[in-house]
TORKE-140544 format. One record per residue (C-alpha): residue in one letter; x, y, z. Coordinates in steps of 0.02 Angstrom, whole numbers, plus 50000, padded with zeros to 5 digits. Example, Ala and Ser with C-alpha at 12.3 -4.5 7.8 and 13.67 -1.06 7.14 Angstrom:
BEGIN
["a" [50615 49775 50390]];
["s" [50684 49947 50357]];
This chain:
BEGIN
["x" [65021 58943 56375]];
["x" [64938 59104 56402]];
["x" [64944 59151 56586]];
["x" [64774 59226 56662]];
["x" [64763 59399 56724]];
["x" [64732 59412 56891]];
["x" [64559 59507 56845]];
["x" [64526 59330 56747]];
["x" [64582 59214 56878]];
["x" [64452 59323 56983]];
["x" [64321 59308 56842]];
["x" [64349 59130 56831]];
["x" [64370 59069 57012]];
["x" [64184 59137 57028]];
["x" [64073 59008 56985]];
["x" [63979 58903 57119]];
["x" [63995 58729 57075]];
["x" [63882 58656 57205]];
["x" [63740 58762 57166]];
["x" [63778 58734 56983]];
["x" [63761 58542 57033]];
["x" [63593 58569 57153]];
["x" [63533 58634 56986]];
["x" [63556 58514 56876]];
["x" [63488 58383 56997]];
["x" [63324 58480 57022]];
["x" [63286 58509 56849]];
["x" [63336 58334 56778]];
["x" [63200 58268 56882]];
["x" [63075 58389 56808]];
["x" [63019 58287 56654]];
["x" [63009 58397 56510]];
["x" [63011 58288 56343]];
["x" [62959 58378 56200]];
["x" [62788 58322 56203]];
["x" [62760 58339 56398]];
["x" [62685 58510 56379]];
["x" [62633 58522 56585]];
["x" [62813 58455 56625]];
["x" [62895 58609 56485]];
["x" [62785 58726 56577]];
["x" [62846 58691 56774]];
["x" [63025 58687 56689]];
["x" [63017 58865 56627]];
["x" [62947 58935 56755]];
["x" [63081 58849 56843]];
["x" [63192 58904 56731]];
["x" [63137 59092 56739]];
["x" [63140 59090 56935]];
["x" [63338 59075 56927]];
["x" [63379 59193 56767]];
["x" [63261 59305 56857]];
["x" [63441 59337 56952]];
["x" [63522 59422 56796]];
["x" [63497 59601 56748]];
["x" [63367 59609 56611]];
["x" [63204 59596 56537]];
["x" [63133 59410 56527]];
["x" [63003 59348 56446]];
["x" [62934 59174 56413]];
["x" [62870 59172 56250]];
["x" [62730 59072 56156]];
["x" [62772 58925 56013]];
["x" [62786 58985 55842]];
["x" [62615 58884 55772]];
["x" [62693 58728 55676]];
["x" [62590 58568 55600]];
["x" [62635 58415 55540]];
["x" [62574 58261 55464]];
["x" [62476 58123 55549]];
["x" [62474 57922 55512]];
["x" [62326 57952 55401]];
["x" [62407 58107 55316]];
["x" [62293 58235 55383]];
["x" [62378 58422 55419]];
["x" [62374 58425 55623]];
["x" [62436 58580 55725]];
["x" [62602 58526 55828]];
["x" [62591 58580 56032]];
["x" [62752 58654 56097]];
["x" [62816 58739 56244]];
["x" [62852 58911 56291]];
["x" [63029 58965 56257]];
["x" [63108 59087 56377]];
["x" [63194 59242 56318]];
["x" [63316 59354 56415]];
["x" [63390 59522 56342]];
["x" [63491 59633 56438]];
["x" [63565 59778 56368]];
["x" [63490 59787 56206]];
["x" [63544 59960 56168]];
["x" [63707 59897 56181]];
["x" [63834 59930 56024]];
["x" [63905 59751 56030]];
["x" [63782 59603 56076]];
["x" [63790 59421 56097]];
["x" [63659 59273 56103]];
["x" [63693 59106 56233]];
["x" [63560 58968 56170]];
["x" [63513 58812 56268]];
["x" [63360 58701 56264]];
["x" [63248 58638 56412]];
["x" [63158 58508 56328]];
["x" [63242 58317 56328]];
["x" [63208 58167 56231]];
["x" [63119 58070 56368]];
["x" [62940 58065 56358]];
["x" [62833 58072 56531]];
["x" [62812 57899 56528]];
["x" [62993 57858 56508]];
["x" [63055 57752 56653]];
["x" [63210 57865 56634]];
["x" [63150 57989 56763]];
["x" [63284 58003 56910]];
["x" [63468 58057 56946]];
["x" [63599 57939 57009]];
["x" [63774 57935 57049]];
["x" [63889 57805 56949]];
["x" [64059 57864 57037]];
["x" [64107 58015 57150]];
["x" [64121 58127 56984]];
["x" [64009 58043 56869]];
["x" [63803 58093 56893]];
["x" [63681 57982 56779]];
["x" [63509 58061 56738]];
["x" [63391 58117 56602]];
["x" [63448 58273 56534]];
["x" [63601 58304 56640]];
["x" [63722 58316 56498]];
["x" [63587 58372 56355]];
["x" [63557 58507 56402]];
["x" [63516 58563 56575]];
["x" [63701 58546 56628]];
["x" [63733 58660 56480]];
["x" [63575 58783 56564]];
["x" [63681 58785 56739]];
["x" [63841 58837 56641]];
["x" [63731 58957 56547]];
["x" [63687 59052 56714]];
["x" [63847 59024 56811]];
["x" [63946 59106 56659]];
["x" [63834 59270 56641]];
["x" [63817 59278 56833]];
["x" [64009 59276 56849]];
["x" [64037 59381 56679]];
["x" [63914 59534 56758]];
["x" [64064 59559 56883]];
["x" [64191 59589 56733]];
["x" [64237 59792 56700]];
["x" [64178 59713 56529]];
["x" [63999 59689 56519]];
["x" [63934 59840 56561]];
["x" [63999 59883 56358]];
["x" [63900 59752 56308]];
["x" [63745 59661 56294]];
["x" [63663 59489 56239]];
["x" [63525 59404 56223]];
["x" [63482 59211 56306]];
["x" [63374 59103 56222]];
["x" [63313 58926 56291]];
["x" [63180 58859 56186]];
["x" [63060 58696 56218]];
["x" [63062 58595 56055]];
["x" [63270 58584 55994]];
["x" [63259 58399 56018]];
["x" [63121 58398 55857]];
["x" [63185 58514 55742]];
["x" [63154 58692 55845]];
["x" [63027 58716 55706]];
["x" [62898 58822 55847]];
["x" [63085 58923 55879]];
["x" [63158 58944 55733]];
["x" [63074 59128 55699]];
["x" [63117 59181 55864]];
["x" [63312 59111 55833]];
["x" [63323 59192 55687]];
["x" [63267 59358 55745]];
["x" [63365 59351 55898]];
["x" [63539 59320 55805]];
["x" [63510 59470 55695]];
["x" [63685 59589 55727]];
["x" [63757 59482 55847]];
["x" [63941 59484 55848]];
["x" [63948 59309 55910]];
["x" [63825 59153 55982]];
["x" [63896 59020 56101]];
["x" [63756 58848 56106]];
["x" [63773 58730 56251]];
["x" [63737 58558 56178]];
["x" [63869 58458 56275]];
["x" [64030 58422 56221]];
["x" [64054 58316 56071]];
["x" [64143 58190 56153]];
["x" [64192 58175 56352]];
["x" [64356 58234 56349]];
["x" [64291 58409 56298]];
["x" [64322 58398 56104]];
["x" [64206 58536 56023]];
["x" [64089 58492 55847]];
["x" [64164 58584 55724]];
["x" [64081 58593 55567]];
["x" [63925 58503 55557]];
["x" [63799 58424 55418]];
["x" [63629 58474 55399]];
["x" [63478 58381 55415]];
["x" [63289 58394 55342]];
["x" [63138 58291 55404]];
["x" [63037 58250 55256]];
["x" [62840 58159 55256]];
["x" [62767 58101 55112]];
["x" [62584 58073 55060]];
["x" [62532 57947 54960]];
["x" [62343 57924 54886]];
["x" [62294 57784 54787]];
["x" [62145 57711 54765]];
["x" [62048 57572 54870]];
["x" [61986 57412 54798]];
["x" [61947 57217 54828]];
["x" [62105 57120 54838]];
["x" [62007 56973 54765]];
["x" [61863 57032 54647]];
["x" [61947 57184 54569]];
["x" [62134 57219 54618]];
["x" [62183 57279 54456]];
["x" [62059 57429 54481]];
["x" [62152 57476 54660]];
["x" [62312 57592 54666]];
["x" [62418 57522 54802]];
["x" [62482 57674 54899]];
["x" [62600 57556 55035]];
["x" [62671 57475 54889]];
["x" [62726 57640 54795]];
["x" [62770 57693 54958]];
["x" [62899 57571 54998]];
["x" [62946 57583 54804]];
["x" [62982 57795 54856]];
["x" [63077 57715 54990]];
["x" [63207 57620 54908]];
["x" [63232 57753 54780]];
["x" [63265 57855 54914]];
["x" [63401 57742 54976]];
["x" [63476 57741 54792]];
["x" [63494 57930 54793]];
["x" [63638 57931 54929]];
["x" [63806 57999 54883]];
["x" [63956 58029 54982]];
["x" [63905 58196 55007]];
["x" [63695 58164 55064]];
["x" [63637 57990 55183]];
["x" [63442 57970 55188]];
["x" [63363 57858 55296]];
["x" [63167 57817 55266]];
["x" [63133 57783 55430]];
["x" [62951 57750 55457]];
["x" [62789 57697 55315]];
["x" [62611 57709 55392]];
["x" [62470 57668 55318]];
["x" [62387 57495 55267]];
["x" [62234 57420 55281]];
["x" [62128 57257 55302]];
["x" [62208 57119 55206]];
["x" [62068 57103 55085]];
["x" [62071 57285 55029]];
["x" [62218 57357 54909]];
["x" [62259 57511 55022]];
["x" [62238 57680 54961]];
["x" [62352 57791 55090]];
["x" [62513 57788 55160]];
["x" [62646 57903 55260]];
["x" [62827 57881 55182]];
["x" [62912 57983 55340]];
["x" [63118 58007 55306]];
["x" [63278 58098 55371]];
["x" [63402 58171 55236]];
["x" [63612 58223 55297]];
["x" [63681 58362 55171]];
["x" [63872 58390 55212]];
["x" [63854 58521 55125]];
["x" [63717 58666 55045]];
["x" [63760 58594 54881]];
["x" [63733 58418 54926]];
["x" [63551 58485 55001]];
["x" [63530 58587 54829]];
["x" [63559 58416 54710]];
["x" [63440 58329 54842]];
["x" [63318 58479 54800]];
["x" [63327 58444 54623]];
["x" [63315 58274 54624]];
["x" [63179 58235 54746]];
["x" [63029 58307 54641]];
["x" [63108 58225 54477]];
["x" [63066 58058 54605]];
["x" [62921 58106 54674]];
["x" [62843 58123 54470]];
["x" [62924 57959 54402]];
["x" [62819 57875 54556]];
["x" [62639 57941 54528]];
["x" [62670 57900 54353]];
["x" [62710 57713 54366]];
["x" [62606 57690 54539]];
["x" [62460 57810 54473]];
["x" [62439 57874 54632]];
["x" [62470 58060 54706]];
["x" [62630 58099 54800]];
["x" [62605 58261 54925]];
["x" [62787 58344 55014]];
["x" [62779 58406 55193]];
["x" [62930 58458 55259]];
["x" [63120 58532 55227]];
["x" [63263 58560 55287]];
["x" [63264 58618 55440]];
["x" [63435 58632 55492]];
["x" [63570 58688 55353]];
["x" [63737 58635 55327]];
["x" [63865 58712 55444]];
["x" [64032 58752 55382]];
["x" [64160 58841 55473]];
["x" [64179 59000 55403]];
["x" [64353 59104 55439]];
["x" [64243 59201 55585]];
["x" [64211 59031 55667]];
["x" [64370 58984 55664]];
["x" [64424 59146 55727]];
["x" [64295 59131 55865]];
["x" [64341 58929 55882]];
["x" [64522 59006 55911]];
["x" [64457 59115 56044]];
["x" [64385 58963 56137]];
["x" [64548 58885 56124]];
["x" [64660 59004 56197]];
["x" [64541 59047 56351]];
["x" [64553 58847 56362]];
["x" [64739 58827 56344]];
["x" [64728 58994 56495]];
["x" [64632 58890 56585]];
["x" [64718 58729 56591]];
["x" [64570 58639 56482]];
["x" [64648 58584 56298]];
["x" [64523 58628 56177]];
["x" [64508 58537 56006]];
["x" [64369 58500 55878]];
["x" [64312 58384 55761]];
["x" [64178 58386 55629]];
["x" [64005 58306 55677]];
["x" [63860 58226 55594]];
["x" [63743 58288 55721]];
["x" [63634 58475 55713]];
["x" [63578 58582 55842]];
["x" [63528 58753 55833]];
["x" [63692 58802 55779]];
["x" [63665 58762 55617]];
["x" [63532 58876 55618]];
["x" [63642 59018 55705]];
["x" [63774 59005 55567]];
["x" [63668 59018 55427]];
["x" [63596 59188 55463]];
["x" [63799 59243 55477]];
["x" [63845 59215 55654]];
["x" [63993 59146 55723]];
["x" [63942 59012 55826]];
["x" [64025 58889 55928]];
["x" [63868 58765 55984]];
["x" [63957 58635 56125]];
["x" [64009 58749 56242]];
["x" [63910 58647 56386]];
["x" [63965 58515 56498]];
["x" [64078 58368 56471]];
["x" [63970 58201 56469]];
["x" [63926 58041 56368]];
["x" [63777 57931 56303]];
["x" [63655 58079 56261]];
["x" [63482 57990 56221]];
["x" [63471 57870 56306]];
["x" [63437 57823 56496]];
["x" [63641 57795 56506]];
["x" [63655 57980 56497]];
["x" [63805 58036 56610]];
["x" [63869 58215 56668]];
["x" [64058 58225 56705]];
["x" [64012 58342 56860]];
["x" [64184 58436 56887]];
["x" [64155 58515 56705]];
["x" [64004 58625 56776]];
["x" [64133 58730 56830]];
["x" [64247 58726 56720]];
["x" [64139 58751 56575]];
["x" [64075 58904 56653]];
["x" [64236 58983 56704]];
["x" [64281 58935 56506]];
["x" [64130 59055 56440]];
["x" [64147 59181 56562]];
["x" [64332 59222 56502]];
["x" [64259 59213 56316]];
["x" [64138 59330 56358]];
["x" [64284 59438 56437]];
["x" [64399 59422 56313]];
["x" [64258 59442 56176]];
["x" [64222 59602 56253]];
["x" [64381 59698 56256]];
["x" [64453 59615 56400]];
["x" [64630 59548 56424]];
């Protein structure tokens, strides 16, 4: 095993684990589900208060517009939350970006709402391990990493957005123009399992709606005259199902639409999920979806309308991520925390990280379990170790031992 330096055992005895903890605690009982809007708003200025402590310019920046499709298939405008932005040293030669996300899963009238300890170790609460566990290792690692002879050579940039748990469709422009020339990105969606196993390569996933328009008519006196838009609907559906392959899943998840049982309905919402393993798997899907979408308004009569895509591509590791995966590793091993990964069929904003070109390594947060739901659990010793874990990456990254 690789022995620490003693200007890395310095670097990584830094971090203050019961701040890191007061943290977490504070902030997981500031609701901000995607949709909360006022709860995203006292988060991020919450949020800004404590990276106010960094050197830097921060900003917290206004939601990319985004719409989407409504249960009668109208084109609304999407509301999302301002996403904080921190740069420091931008002239810097070599530059990083550290992405987390404030917003949960947990809506504001989720009953999930409140921390709680399961053991002496073991803190249950909304948000804890996804992601604002991964925020408090964000912080501790810079704040320790400004004391290494290393970072004045270099300089990144932090992004926390408000909308990763739908997509980061309102981020995705400001992700994409933030990774430009970095030499490496670091995410800190929590470990993929509790033992600190990293994701690996990951699918990619695409949210997909569907209009339908028929045409309305008695379901007694003239049927034959209606075009039943729930029926080709749920036809779509099932097709959709057939076009799975070892290499693609997709799951039609919701249909709305309907009407009064005496009227043949004439719209419908076909809303579904698609998993590529890989960019050719999305590329067939590509292909083959409009080749669908024709055969049904042909034998339905009705008119099919897309919204969507795929918002998060495929992510493969390249021989740069594994180089930078390696890196992880060894700091680990120096640390005493065995590092390993495994491929995932989640996405986070990783994926979207590695497609521009960027190394990426996107679970470098907290160890923890049951994401999602209100069994949500944060292994609390792994605040600290997590963040002496970056910190040396971000030393050794930089030129450092």
């Amino acid at each position: 095993m690789q022995q620490l330096s003693r200007t890395e055992s310095a670097l990584a005895g830094q971090t203050d684990a019961a701040a890191m903890l007061t943290q977490v605690e504070a902030w997981s009982h500031i609701n901000s589900g995607t949709g909360n809007l006022a709860g995203l708003s006292t988060q991020a200025d919450a949020l800004a208060e404590a990276f106010s402590a960094l050197p830097g310019d921060l900003e917290l920046l206004a939601p990319a517009p985004v719409d989407a499709v409504a249960a009668n298939g109208a084109r609304i405008e999407q509301s999302h939350g301002r996403h904080l932005v921190l740069r420091v040293r931008p002239d810097a030669p070599r530059r990083y970006l550290l992405t987390g996300h404030m917003d949960t899963v947990f809506a504001a009238d989720h009953p999930f709402q409140r921390t709680r300890w399961i053991d002496a170790v073991t803190l249950n609460g909304p948000g804890v391990a996804d992601m604002k566990g991964g925020i408090a290792v964000i912080l501790a690692a810079l704040t320790a990493f400004e004391a290494s002879s290393q970072a004045a050579r270099v300089g990144y940039d932090v992004m926390i957005n408000s909308d990763e748990e739908t997509g980061s469709l309102s981020s995705a422009p400001l992700i994409a123009a933030l990774a430009q020339g970095k030499a490496a990105a670091l995410t800190y969606e929590p470990s993929a399992l509790p033992d600190g196993t990293l994701a690996g390569a990951r699918g990619g996933s695409g949210n997909f709606s569907v209009v339908v328009s028929g045409r309305s008519a008695h379901a007694g006196r003239n049927p034959g005259y209606g075009r039943n838009a729930l029926v080709a609907a749920a036809d779509l559906a099932v097709r959709l199902k057939h076009m799975e392959t070892s290499g693609l899943t997709i799951n039609p998840a919701r249909i709305d639409g309907g009407s009064a049982n005496n009227v043949v309905p004439d719209s419908a919402v076909l809303r579904f999920n698609i998993r590529p393993k890989s960019e050719l798997d999305a590329e067939r899907f590509s292909r083959a979806i409009y080749l669908i979408l024709h055969e049904i308004e042909q034998e339905h009569e009705v008119s099919l309308h897309l919204h969507g895509g795929l918002t998060r591509p495929p992510k493969p590791l390249t021989p740069a991520a594994e180089a930078l995966f390696g890196l992880v590793k060894q700091c680990g091993e120096a640390l005493g925390q065995p590092i390993s990964w495994i491929p995932s069929g989640g996405v986070c904003d990783g994926n979207n990280i590695a497609a521009l070109g960027v190394p990426v390594v996107d679970t470098m947060g907290v160890r923890g379990g049951a994401i999602h739901s209100d069994e949500e659990y944060l292994l609390v010793p792994s605040l600290a170790e997590r963040a002496a874990l970056s910190a040396l990456v971000l030393h050794r990254l930089s030129g450092g031992e």
